[in-house]
Each structure stands twice: as C-alpha cells, then as structure tokens.
Residue, then its C-alpha position, 0 to 999 in steps of 0.5 A: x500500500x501506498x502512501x497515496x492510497x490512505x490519503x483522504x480528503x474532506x471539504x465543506x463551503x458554507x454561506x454565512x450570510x442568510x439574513x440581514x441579522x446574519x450580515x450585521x453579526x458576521x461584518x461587526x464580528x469580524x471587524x471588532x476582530x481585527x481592531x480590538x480583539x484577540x485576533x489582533x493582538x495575535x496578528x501582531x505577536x506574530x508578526x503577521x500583520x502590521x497595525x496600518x494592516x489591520x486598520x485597512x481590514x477593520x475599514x474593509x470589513x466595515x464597506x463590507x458592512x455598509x454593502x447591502x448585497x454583500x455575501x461572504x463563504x468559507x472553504x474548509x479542508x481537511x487530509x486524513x493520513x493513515x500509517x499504514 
C-alpha cells in the first residue's frame, strides 16, 4: 500500500450570510476582530500583520458592512493520513 492510497480528503463551503441579522453579526464580528480583539493582538505577536494592516481590514470589513448585497463563504479542508 501506498502512501497515496490512505490519503483522504474532506471539504465543506458554507454561506454565512442568510439574513440581514446574519450580515450585521458576521461584518461587526469580524471587524471588532481585527481592531480590538484577540485576533489582533495575535496578528501582531506574530508578526503577521502590521497595525496600518489591520486598520485597512477593520475599514474593509466595515464597506463590507455598509454593502447591502454583500455575501461572504468559507472553504474548509481537511487530509486524513493513515500509517499504514
């Protein structure tokens, strides 16, 4: 057996935005986030993000916000390896 044949992959999508409720939680969330939350400061200890970075986000998030047709959906993936 080889590697390749205990390889699995696994996927899902999901549309977050379903009602208006749903885009104001979703869009305030995230901002908040990125400009005050704990995903900043990690983004920050990491090094991953600068402070002007993360502002420009906040401000994205927030258009995104203000856009009435605006959707948002996430991919997830998974692999499952088995030794064989």
């Amino acid at each position: 057996m080889s590697f390749l044949d205990v390889l699995l992959f696994g996927r899902w999508q999901r549309c977050f935005v379903e009602t208006e409720a749903d885009h104001a939680c979703l869009g305030v969330t995230f901002r908040d986030r990125v400009l005050n939350g704990e995903m900043r400061k990690k983004a920050l200890d990491l090094g991953v993000a600068t402070e002007a970075e993360l502002d420009e986000m906040g401000a994205e998030w927030q258009r995104w916000i203000d856009t009435e047709d605006a959707t948002c959906g996430t991919i997830h993936g998974q692999l499952l390896i088995t030794k064989s």
